[in-house]
PDB file with one MODEL, atoms N, CA, C and O in Angstrom:
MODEL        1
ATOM      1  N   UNK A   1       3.591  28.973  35.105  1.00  0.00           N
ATOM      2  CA  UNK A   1       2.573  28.020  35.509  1.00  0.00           C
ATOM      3  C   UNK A   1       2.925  27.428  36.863  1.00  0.00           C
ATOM      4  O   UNK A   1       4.094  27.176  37.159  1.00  0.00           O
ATOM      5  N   UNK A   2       2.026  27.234  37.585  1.00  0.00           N
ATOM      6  CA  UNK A   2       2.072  26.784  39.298  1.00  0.00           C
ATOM      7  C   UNK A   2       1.936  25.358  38.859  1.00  0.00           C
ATOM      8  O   UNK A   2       0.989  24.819  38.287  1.00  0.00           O
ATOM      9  N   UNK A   3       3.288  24.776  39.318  1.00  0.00           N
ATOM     10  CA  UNK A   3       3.365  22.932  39.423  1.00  0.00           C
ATOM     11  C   UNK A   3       3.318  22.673  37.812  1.00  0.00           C
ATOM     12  O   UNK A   3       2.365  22.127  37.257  1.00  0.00           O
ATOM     13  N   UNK A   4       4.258  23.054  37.275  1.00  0.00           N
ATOM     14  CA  UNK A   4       4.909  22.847  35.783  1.00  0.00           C
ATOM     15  C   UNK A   4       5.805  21.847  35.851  1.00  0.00           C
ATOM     16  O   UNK A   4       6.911  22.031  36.360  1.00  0.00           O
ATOM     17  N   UNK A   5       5.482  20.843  35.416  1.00  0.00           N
ATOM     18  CA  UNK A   5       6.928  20.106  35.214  1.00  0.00           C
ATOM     19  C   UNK A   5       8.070  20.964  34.029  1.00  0.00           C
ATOM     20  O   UNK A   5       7.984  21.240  32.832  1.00  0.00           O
ATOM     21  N   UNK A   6       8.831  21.122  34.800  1.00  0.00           N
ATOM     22  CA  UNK A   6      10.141  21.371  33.827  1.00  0.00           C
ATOM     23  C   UNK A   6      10.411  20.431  32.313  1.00  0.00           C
ATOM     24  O   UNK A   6      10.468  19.207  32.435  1.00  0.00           O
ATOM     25  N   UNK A   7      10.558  20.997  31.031  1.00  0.00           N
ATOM     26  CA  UNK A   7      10.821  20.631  29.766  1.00  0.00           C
ATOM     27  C   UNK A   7      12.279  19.304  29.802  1.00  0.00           C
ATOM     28  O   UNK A   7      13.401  19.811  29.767  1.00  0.00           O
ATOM     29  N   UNK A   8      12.247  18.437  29.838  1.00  0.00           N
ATOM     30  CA  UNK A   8      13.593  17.348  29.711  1.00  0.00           C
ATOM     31  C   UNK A   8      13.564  17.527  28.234  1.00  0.00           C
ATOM     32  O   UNK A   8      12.508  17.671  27.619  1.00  0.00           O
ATOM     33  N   UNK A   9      14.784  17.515  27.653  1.00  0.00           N
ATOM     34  CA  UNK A   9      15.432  17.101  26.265  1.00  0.00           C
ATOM     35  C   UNK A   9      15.378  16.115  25.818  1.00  0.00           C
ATOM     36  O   UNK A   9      14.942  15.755  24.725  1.00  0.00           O
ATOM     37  N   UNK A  10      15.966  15.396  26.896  1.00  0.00           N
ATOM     38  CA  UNK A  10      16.579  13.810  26.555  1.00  0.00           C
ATOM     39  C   UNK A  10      15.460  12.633  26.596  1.00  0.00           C
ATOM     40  O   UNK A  10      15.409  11.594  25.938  1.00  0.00           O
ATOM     41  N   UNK A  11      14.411  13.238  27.776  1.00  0.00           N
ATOM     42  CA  UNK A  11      12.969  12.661  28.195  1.00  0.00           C
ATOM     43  C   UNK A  11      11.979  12.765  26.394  1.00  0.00           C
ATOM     44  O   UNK A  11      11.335  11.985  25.691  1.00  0.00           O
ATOM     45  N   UNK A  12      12.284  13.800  26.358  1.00  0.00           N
ATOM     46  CA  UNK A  12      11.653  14.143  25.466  1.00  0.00           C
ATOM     47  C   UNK A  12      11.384  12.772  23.699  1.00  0.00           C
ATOM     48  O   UNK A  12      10.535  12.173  23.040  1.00  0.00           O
ATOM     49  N   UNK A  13      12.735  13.021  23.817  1.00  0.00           N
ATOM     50  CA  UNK A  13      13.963  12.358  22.640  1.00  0.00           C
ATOM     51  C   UNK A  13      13.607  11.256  22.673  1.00  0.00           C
ATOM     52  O   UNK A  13      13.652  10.611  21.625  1.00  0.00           O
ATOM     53  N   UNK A  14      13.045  10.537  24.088  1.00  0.00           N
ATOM     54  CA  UNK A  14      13.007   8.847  24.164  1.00  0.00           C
ATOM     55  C   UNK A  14      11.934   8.487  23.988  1.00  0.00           C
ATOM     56  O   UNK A  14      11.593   7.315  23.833  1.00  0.00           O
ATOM     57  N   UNK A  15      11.159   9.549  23.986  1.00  0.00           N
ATOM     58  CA  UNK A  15       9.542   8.947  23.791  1.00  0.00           C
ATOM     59  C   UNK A  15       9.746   9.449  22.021  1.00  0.00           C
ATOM     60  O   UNK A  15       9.589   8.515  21.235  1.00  0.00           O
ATOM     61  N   UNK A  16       9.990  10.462  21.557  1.00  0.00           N
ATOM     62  CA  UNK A  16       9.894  10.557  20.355  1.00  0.00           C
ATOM     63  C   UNK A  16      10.331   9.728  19.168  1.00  0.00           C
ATOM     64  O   UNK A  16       9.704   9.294  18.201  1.00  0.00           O
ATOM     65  N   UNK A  17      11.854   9.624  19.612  1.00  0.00           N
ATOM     66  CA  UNK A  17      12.198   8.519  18.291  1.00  0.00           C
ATOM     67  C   UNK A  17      12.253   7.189  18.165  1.00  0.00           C
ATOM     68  O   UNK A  17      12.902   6.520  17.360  1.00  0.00           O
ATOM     69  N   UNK A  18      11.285   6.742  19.295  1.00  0.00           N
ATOM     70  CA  UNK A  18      11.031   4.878  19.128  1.00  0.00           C
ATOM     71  C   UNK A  18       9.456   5.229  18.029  1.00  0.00           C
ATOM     72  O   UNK A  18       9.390   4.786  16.883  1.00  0.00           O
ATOM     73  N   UNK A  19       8.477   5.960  18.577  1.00  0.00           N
ATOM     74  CA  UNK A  19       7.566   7.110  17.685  1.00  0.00           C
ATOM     75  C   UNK A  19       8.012   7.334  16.242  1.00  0.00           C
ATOM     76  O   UNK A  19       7.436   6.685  15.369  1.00  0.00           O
ATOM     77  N   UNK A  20       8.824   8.051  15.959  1.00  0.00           N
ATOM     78  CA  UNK A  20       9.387   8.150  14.805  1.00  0.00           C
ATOM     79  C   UNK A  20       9.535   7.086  13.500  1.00  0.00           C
ATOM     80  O   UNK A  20       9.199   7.106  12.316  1.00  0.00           O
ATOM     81  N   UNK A  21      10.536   5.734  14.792  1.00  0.00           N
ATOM     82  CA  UNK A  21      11.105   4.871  14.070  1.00  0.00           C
ATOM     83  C   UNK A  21       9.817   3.901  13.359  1.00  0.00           C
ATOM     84  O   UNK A  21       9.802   3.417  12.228  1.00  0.00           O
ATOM     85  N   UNK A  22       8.916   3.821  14.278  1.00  0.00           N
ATOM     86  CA  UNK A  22       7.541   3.385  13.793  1.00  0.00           C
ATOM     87  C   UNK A  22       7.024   3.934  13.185  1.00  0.00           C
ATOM     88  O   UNK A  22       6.814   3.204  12.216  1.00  0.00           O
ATOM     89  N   UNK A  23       6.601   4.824  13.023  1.00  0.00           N
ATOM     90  CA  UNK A  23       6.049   5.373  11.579  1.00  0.00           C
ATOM     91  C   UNK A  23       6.568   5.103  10.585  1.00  0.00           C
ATOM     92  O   UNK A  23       5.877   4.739   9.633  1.00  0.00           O
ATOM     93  N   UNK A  24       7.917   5.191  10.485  1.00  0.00           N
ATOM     94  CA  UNK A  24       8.468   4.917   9.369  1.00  0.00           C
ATOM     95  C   UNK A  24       8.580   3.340   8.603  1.00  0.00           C
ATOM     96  O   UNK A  24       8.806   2.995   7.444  1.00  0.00           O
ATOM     97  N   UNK A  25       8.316   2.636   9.804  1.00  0.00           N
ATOM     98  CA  UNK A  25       8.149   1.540   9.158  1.00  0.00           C
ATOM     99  C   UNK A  25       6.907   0.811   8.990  1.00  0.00           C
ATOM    100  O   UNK A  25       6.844  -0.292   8.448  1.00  0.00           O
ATOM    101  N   UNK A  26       5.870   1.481   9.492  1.00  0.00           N
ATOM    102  CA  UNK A  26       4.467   1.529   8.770  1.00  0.00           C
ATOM    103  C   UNK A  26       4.311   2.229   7.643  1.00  0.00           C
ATOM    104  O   UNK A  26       3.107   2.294   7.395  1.00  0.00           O
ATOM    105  N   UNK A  27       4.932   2.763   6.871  1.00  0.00           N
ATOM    106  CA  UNK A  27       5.158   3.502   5.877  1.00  0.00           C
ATOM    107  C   UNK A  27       5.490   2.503   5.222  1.00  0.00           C
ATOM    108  O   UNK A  27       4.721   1.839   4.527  1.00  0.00           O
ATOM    109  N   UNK A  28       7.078   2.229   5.438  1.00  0.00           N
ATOM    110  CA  UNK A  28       8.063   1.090   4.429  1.00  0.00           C
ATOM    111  C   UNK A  28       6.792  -0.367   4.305  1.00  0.00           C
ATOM    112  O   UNK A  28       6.543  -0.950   3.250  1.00  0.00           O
ATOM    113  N   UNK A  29       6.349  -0.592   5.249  1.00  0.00           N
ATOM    114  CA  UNK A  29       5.099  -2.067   4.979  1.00  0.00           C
ATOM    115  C   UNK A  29       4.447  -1.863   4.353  1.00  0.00           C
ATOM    116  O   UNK A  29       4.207  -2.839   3.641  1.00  0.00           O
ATOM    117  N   UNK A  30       3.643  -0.651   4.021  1.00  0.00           N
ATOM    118  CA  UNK A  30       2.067   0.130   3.173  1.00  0.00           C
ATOM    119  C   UNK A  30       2.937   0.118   1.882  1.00  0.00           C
ATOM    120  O   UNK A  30       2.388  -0.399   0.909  1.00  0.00           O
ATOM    121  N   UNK A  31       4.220   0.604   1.699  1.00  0.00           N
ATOM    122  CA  UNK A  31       4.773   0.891   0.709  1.00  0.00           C
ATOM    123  C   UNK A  31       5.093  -0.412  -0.043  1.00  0.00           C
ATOM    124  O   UNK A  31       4.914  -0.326  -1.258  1.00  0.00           O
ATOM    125  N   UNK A  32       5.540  -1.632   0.426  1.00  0.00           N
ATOM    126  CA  UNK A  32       6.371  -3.086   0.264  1.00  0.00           C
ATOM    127  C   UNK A  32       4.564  -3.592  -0.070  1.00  0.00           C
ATOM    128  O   UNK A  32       4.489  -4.168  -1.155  1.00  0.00           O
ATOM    129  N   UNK A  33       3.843  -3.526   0.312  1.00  0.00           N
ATOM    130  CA  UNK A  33       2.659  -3.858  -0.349  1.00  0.00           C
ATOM    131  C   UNK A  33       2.331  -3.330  -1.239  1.00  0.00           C
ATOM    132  O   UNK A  33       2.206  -4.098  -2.192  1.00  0.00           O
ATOM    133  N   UNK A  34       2.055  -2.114  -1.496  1.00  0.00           N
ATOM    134  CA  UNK A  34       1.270  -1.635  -3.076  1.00  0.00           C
ATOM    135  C   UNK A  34       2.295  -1.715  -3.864  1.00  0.00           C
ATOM    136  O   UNK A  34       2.167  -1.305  -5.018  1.00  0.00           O
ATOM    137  N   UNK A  35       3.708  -2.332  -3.364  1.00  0.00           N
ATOM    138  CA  UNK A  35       4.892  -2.757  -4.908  1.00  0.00           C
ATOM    139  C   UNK A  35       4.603  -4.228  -5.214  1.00  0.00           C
ATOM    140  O   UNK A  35       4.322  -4.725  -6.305  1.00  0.00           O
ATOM    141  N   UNK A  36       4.727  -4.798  -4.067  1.00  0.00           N
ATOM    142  CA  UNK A  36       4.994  -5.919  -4.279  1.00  0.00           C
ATOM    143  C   UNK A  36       3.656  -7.313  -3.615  1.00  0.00           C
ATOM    144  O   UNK A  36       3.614  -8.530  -3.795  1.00  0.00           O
ATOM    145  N   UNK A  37       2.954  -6.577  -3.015  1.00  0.00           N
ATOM    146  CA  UNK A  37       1.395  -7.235  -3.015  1.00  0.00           C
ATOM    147  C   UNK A  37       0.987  -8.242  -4.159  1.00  0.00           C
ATOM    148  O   UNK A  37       0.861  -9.450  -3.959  1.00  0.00           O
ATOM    149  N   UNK A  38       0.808  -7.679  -5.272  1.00  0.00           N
ATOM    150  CA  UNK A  38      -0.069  -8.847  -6.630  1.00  0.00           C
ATOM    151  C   UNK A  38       0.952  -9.799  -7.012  1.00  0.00           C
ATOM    152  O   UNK A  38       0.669 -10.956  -7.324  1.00  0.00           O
ATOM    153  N   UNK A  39       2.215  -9.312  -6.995  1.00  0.00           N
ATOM    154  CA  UNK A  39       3.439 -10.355  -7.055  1.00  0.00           C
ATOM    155  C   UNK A  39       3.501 -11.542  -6.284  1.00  0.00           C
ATOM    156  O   UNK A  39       3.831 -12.615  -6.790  1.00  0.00           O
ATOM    157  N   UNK A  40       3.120 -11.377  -4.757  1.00  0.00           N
ATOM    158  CA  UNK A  40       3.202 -12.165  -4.070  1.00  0.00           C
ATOM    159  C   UNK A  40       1.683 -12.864  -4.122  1.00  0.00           C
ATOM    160  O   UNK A  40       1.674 -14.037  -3.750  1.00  0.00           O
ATOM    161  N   UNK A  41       0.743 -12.452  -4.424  1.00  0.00           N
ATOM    162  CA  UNK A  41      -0.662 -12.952  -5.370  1.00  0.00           C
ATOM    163  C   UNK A  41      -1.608 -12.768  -3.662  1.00  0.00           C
ATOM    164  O   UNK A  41      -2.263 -13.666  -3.132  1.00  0.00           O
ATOM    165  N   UNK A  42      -1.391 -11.312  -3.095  1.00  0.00           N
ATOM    166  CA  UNK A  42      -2.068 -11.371  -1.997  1.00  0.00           C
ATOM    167  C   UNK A  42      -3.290 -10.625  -2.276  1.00  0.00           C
ATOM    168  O   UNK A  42      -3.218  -9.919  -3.282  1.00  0.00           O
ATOM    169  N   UNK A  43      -4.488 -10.602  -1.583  1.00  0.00           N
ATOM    170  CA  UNK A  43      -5.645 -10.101  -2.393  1.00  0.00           C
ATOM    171  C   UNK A  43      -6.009  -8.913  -2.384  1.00  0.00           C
ATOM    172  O   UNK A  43      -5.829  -8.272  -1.348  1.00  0.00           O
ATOM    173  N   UNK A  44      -6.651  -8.249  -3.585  1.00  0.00           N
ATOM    174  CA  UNK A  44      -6.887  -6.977  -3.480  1.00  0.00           C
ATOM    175  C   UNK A  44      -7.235  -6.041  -2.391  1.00  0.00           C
ATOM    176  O   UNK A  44      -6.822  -4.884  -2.319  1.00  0.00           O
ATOM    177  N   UNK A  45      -7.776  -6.437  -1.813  1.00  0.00           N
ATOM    178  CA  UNK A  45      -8.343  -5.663  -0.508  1.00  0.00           C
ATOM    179  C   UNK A  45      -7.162  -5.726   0.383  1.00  0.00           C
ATOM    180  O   UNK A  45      -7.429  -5.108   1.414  1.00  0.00           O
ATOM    181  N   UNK A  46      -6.253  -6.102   0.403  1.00  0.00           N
ATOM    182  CA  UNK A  46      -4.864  -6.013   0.957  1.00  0.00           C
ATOM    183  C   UNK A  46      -3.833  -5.173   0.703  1.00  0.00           C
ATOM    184  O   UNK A  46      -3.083  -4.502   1.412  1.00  0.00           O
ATOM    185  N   UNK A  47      -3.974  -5.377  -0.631  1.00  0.00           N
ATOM    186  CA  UNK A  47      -3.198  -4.378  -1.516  1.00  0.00           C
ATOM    187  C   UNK A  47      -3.487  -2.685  -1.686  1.00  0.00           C
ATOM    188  O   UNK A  47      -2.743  -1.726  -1.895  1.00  0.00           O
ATOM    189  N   UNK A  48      -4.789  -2.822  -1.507  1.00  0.00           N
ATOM    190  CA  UNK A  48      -5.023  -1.155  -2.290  1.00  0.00           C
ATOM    191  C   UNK A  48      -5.864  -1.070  -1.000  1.00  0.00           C
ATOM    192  O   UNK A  48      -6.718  -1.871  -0.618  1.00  0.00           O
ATOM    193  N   UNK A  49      -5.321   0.408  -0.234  1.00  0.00           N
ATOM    194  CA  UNK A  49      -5.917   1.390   0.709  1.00  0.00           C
ATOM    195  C   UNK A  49      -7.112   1.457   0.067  1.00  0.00           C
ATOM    196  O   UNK A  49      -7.179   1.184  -1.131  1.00  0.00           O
ATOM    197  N   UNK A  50      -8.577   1.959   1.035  1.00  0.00           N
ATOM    198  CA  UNK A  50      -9.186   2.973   0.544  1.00  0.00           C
ATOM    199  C   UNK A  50      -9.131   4.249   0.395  1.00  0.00           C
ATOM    200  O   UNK A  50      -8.964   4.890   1.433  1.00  0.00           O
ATOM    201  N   UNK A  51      -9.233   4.915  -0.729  1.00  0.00           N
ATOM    202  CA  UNK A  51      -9.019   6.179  -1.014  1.00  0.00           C
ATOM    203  C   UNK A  51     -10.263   7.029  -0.663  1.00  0.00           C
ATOM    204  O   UNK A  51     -10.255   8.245  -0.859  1.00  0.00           O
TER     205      UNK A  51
ENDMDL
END
């Protein structure tokens, strides 16, 4: 390809796993709610995704 930027590793790596680390903890929050949501007496529509 004419005027390719060259592939970085490390470039790569730094955008990916701040990426990563967030997902995962939008996961762990979605998850800490549908356990522990009605416990803490927060309201349904909080608790349960739509499916």
């Amino acid at each position: 390809m004419h005027g390719a930027q060259p592939v970085d590793p490390i470039a790569l790596r730094q955008r990916l796993l701040p990426r990563a680390a967030l997902a995962l903890v939008v996961i762990a929050c979605g998850l800490c709610l549908r356990w522990y949501g009605f416990p803490l007496a927060l309201p349904a529509f909080v608790v349960h995704s739509a499916n």
